[in-house]
mmCIF entry with sequence, helices, sheets and N, C-alpha, C, O atoms, coordinates in Angstrom:
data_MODEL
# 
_entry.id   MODEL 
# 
_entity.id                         1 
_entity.type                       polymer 
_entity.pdbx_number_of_molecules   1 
# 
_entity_poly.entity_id                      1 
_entity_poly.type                           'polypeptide(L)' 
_entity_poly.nstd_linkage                   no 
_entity_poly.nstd_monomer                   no 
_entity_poly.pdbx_seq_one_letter_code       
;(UNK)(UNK)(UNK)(UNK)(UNK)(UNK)(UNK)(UNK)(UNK)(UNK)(UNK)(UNK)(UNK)(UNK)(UNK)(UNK)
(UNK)(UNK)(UNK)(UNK)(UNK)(UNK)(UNK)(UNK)(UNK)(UNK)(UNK)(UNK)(UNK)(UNK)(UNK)(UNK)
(UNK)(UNK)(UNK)(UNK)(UNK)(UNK)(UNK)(UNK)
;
_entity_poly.pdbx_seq_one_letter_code_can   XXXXXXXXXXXXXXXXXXXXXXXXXXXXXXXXXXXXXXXX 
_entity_poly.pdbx_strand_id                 A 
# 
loop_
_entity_poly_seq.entity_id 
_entity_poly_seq.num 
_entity_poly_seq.mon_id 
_entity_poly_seq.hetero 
1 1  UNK n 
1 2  UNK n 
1 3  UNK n 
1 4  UNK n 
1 5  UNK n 
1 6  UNK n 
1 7  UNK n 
1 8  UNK n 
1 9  UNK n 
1 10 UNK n 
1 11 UNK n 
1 12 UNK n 
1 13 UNK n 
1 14 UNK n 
1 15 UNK n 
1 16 UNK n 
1 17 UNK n 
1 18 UNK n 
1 19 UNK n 
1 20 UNK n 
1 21 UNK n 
1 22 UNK n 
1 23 UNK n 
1 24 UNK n 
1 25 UNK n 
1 26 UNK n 
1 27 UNK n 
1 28 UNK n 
1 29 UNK n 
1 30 UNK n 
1 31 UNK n 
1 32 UNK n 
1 33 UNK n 
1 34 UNK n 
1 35 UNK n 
1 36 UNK n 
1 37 UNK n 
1 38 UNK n 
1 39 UNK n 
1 40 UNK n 
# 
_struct_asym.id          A 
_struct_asym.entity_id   1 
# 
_struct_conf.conf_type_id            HELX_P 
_struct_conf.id                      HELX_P1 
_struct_conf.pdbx_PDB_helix_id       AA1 
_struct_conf.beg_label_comp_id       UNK 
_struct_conf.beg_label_asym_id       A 
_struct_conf.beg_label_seq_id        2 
_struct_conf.pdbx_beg_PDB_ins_code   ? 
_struct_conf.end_label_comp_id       UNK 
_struct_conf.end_label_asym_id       A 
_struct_conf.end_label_seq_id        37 
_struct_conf.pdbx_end_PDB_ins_code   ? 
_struct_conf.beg_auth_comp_id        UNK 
_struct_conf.beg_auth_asym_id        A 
_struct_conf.beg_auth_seq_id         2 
_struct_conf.end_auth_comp_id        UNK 
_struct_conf.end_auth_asym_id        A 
_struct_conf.end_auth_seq_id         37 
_struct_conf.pdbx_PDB_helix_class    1 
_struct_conf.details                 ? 
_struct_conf.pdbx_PDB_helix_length   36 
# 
_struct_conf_type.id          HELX_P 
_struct_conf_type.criteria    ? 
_struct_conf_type.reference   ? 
# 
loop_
_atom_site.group_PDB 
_atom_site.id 
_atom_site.type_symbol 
_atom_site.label_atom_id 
_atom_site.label_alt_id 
_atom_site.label_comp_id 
_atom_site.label_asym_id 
_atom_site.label_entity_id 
_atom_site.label_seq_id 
_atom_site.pdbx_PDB_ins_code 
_atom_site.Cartn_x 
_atom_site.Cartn_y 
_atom_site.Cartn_z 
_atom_site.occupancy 
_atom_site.B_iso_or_equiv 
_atom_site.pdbx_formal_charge 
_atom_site.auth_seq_id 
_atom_site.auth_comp_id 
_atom_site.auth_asym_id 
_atom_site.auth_atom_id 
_atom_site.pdbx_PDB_model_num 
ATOM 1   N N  . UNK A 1 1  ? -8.602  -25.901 -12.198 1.00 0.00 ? 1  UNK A N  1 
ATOM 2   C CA . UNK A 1 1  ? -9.035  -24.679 -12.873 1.00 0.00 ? 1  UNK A CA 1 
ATOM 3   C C  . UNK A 1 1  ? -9.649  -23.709 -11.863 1.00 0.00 ? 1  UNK A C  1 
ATOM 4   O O  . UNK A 1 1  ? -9.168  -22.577 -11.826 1.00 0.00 ? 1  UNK A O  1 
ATOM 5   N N  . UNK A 1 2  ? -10.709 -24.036 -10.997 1.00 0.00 ? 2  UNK A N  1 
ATOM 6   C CA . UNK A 1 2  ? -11.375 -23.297 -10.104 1.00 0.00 ? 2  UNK A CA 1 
ATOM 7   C C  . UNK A 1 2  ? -10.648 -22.612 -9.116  1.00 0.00 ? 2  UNK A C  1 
ATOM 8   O O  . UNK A 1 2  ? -10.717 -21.455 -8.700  1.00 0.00 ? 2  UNK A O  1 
ATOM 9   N N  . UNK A 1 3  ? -9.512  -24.143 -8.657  1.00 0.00 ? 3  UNK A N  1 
ATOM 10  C CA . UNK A 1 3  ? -8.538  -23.543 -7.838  1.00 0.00 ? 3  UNK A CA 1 
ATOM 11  C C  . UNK A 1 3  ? -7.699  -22.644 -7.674  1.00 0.00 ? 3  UNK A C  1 
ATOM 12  O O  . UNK A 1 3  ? -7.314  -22.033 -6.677  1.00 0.00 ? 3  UNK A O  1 
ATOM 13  N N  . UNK A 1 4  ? -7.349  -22.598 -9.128  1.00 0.00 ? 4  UNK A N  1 
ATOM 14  C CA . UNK A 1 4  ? -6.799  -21.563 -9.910  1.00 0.00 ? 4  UNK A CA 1 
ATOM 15  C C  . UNK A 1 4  ? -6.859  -20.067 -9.920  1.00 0.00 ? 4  UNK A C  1 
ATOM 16  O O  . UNK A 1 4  ? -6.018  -19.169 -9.976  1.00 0.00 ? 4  UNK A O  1 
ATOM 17  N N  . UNK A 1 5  ? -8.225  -20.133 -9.840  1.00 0.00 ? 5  UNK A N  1 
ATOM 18  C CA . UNK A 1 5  ? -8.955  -18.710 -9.625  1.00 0.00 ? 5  UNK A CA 1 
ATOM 19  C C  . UNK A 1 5  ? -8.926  -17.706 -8.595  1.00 0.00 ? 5  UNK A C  1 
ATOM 20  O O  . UNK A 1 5  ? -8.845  -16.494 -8.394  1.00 0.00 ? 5  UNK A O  1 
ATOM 21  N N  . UNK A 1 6  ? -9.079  -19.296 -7.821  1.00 0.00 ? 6  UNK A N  1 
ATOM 22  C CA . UNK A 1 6  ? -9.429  -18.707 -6.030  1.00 0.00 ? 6  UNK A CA 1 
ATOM 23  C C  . UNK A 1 6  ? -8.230  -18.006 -5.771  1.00 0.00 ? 6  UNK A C  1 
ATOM 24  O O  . UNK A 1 6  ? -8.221  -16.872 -5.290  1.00 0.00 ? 6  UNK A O  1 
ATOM 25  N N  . UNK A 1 7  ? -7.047  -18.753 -6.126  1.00 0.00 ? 7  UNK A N  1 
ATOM 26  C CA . UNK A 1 7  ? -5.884  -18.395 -5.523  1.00 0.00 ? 7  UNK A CA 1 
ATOM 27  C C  . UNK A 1 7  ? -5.454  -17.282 -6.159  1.00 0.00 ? 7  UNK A C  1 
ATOM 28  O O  . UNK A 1 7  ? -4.522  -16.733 -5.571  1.00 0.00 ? 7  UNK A O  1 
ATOM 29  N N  . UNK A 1 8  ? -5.832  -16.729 -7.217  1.00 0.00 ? 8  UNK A N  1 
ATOM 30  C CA . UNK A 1 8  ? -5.431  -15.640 -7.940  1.00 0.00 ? 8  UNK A CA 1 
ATOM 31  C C  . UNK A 1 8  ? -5.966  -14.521 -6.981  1.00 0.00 ? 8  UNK A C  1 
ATOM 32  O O  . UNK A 1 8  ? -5.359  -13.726 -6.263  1.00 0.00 ? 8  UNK A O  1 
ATOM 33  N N  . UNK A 1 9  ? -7.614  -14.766 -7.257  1.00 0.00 ? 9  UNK A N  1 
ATOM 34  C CA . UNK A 1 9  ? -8.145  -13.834 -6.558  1.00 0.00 ? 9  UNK A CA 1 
ATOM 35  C C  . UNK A 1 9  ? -7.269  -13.245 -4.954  1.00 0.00 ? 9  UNK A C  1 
ATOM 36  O O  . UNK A 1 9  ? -6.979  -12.110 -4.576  1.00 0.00 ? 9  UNK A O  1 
ATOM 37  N N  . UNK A 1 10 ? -7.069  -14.547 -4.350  1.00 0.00 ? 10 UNK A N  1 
ATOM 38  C CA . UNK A 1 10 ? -6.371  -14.236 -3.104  1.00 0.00 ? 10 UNK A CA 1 
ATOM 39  C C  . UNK A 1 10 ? -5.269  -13.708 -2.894  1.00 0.00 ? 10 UNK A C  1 
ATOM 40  O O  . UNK A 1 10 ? -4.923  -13.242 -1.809  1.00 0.00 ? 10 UNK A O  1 
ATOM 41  N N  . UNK A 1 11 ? -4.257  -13.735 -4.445  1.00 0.00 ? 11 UNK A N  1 
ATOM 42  C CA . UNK A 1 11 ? -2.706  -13.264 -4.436  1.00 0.00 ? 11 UNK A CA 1 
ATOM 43  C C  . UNK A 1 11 ? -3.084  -11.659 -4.641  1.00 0.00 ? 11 UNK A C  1 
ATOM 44  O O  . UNK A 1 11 ? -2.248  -10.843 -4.255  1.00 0.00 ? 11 UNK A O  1 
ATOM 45  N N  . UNK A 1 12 ? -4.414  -11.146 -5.283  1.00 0.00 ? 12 UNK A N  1 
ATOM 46  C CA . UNK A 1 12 ? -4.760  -9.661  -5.881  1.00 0.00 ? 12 UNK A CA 1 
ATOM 47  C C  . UNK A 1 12 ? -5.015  -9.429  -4.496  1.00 0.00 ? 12 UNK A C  1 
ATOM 48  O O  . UNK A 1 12 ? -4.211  -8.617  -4.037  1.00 0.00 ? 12 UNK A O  1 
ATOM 49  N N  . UNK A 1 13 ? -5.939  -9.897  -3.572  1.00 0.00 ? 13 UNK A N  1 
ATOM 50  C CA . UNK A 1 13 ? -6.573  -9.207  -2.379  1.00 0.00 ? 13 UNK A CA 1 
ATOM 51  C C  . UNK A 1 13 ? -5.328  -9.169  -1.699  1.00 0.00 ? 13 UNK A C  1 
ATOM 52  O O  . UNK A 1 13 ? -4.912  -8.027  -1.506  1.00 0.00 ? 13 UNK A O  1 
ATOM 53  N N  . UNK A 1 14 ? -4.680  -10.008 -1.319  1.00 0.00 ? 14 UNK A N  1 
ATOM 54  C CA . UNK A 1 14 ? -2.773  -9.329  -0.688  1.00 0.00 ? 14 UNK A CA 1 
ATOM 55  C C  . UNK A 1 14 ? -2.583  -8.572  -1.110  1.00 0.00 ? 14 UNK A C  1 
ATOM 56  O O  . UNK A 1 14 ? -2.878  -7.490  -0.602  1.00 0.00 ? 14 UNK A O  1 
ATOM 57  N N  . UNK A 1 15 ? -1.768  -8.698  -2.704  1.00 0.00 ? 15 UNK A N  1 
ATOM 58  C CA . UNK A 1 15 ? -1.329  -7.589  -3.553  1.00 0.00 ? 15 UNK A CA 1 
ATOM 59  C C  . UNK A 1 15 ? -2.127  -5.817  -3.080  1.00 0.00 ? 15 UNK A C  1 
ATOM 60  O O  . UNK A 1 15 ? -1.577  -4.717  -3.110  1.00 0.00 ? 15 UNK A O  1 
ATOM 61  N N  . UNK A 1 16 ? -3.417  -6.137  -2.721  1.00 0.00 ? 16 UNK A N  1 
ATOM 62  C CA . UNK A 1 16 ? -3.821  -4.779  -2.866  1.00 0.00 ? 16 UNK A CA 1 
ATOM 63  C C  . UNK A 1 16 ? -3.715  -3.909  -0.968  1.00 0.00 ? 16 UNK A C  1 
ATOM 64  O O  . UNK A 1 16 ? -3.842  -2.754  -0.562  1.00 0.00 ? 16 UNK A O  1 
ATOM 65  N N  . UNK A 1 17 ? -3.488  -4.957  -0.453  1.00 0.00 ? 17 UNK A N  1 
ATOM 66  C CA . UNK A 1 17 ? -3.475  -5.138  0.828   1.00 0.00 ? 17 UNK A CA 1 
ATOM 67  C C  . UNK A 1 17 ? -2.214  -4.238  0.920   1.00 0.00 ? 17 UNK A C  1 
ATOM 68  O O  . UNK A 1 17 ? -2.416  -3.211  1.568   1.00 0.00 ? 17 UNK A O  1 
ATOM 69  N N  . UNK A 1 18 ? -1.243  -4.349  0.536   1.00 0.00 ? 18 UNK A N  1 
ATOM 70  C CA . UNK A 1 18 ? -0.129  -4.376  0.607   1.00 0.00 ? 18 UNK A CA 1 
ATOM 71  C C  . UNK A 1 18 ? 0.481   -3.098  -0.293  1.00 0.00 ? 18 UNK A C  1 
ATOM 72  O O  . UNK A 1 18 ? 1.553   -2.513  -0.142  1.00 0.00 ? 18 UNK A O  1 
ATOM 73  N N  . UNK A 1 19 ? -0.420  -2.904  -1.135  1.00 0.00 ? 19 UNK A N  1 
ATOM 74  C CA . UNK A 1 19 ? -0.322  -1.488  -1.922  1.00 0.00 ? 19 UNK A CA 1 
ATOM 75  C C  . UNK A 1 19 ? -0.775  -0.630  -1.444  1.00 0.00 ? 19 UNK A C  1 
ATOM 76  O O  . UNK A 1 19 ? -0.370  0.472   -1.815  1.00 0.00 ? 19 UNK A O  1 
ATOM 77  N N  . UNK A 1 20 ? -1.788  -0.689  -0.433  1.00 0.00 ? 20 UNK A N  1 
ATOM 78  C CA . UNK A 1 20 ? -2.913  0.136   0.568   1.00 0.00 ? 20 UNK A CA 1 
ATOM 79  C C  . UNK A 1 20 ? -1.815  0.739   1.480   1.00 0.00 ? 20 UNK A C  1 
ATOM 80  O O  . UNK A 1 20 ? -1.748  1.956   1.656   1.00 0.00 ? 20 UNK A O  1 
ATOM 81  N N  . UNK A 1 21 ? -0.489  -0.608  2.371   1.00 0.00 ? 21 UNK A N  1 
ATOM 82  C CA . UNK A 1 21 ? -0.057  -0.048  3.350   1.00 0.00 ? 21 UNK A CA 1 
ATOM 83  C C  . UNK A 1 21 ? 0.824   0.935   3.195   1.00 0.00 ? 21 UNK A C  1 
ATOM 84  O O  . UNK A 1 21 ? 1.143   1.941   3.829   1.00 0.00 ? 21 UNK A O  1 
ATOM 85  N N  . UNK A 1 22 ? 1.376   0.035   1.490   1.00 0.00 ? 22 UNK A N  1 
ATOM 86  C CA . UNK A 1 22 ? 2.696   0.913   1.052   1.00 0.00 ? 22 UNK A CA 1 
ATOM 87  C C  . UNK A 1 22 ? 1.938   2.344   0.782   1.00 0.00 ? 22 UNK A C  1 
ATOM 88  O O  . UNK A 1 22 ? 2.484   3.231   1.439   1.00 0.00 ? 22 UNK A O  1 
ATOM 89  N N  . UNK A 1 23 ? 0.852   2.810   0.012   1.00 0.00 ? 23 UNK A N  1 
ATOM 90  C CA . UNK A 1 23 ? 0.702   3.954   0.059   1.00 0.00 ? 23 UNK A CA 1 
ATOM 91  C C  . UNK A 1 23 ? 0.356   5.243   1.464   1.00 0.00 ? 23 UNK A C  1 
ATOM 92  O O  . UNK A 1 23 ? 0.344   6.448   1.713   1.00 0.00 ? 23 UNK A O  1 
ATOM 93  N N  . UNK A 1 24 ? 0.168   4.166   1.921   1.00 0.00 ? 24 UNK A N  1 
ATOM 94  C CA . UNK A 1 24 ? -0.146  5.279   3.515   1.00 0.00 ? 24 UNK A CA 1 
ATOM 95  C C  . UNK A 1 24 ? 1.152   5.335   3.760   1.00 0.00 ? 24 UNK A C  1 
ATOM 96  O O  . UNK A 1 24 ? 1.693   6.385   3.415   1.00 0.00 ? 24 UNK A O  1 
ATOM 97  N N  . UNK A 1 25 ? 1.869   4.465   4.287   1.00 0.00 ? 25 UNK A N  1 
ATOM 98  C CA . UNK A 1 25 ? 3.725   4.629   4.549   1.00 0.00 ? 25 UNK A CA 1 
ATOM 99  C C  . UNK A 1 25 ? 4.293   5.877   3.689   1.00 0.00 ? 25 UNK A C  1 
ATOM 100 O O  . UNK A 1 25 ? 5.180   6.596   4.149   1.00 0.00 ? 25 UNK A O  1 
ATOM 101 N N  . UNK A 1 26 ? 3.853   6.040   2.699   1.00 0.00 ? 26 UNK A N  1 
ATOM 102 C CA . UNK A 1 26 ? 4.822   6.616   1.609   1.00 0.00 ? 26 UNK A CA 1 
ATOM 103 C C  . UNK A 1 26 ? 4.031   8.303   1.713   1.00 0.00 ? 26 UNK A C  1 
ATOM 104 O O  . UNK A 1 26 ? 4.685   9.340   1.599   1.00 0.00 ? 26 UNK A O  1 
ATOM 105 N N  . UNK A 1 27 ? 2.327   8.252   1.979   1.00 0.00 ? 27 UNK A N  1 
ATOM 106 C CA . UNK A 1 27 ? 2.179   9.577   2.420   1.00 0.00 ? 27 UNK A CA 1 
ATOM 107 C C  . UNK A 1 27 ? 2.667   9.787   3.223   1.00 0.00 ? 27 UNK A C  1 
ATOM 108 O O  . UNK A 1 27 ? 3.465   10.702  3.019   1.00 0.00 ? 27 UNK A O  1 
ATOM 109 N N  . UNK A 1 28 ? 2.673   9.405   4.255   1.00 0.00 ? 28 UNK A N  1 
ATOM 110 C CA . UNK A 1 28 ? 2.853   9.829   5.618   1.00 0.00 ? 28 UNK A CA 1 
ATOM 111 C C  . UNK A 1 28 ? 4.582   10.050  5.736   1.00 0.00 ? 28 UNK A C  1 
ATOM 112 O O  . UNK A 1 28 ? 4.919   10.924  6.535   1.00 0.00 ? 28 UNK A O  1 
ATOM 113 N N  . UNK A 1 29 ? 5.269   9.601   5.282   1.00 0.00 ? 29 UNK A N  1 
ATOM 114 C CA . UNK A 1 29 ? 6.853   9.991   5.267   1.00 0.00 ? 29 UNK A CA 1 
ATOM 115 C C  . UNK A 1 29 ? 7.035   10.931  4.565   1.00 0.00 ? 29 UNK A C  1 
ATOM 116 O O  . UNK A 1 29 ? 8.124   11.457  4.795   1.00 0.00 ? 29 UNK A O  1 
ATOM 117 N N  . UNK A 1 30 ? 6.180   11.637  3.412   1.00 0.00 ? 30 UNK A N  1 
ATOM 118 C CA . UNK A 1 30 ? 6.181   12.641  2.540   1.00 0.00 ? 30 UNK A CA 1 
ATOM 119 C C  . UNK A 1 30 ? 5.894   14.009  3.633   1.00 0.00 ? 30 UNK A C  1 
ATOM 120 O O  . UNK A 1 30 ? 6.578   15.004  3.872   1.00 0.00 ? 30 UNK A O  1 
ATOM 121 N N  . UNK A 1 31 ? 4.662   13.582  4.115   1.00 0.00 ? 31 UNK A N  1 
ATOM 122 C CA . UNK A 1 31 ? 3.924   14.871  4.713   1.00 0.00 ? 31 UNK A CA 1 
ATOM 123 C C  . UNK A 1 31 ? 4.941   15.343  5.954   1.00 0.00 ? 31 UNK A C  1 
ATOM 124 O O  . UNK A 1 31 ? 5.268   16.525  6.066   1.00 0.00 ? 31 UNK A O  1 
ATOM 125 N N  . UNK A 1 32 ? 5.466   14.193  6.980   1.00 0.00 ? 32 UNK A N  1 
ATOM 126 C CA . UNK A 1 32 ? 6.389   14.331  7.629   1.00 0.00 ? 32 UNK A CA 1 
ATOM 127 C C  . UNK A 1 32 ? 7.978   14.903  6.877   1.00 0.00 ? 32 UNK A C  1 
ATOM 128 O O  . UNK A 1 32 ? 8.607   15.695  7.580   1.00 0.00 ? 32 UNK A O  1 
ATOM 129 N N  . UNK A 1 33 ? 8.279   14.720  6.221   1.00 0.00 ? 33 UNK A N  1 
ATOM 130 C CA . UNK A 1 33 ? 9.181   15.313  4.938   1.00 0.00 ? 33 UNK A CA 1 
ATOM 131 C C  . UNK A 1 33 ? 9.112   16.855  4.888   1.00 0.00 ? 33 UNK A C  1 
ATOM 132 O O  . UNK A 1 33 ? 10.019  17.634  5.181   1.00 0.00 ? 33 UNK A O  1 
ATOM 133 N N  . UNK A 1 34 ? 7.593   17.214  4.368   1.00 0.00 ? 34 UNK A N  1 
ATOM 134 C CA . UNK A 1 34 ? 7.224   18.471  3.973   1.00 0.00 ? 34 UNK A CA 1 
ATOM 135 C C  . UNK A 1 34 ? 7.013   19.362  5.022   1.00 0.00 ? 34 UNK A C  1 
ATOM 136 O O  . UNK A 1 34 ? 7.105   20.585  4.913   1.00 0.00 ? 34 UNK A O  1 
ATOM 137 N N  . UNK A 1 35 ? 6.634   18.548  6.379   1.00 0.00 ? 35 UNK A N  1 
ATOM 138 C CA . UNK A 1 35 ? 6.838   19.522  7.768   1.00 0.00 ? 35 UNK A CA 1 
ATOM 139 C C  . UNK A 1 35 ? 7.538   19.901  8.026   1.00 0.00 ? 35 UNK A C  1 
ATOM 140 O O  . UNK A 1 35 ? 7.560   20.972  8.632   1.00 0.00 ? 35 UNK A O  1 
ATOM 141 N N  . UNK A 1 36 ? 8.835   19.005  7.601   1.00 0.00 ? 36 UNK A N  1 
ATOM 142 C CA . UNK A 1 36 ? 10.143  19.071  8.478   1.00 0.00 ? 36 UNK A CA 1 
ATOM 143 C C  . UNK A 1 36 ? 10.729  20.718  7.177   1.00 0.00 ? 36 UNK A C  1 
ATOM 144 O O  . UNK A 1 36 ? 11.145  21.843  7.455   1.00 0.00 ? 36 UNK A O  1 
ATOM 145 N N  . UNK A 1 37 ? 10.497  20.128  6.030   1.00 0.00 ? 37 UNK A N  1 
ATOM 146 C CA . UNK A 1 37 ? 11.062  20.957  5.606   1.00 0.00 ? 37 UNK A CA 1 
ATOM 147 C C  . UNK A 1 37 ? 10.482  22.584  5.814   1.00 0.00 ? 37 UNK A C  1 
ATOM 148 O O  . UNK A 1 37 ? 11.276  23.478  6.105   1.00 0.00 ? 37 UNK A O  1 
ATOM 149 N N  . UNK A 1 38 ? 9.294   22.801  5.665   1.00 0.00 ? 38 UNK A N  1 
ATOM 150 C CA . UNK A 1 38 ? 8.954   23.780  5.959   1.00 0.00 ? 38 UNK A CA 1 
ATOM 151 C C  . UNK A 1 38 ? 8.476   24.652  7.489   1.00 0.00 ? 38 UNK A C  1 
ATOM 152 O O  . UNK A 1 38 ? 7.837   25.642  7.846   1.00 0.00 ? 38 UNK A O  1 
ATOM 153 N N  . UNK A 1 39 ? 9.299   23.487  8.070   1.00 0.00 ? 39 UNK A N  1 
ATOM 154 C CA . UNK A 1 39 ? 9.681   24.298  9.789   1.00 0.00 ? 39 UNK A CA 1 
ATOM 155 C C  . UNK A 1 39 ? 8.187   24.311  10.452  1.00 0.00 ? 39 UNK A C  1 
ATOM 156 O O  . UNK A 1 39 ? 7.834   25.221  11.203  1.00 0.00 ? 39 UNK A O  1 
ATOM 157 N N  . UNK A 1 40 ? 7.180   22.996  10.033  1.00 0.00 ? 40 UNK A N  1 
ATOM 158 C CA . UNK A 1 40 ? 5.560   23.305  10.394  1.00 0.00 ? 40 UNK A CA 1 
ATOM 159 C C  . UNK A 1 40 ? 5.844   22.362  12.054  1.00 0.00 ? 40 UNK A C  1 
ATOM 160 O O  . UNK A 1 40 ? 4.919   22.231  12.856  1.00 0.00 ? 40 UNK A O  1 
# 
């Protein structure tokens, strides 16, 4: 049961790990996107 927990907890702290990188990746190809398009 306890074990249970831990490991949850630990699959969310990845999970969020990993949502953190994907969202910087995904600004940063946008903003580079929006430079390109607007000749900055």
């Amino acid at each position: 049961m306890n074990f249970k927990k831990k490991t949850k907890q630990k699959i969310k702290k990845i999970l969020l790990k990993i949502a953190e990188i994907l969202i910087n990746l995904i600004t940063t190809i946008i903003i580079e996107w929006l430079k390109m398009k607007l000749g900055i």
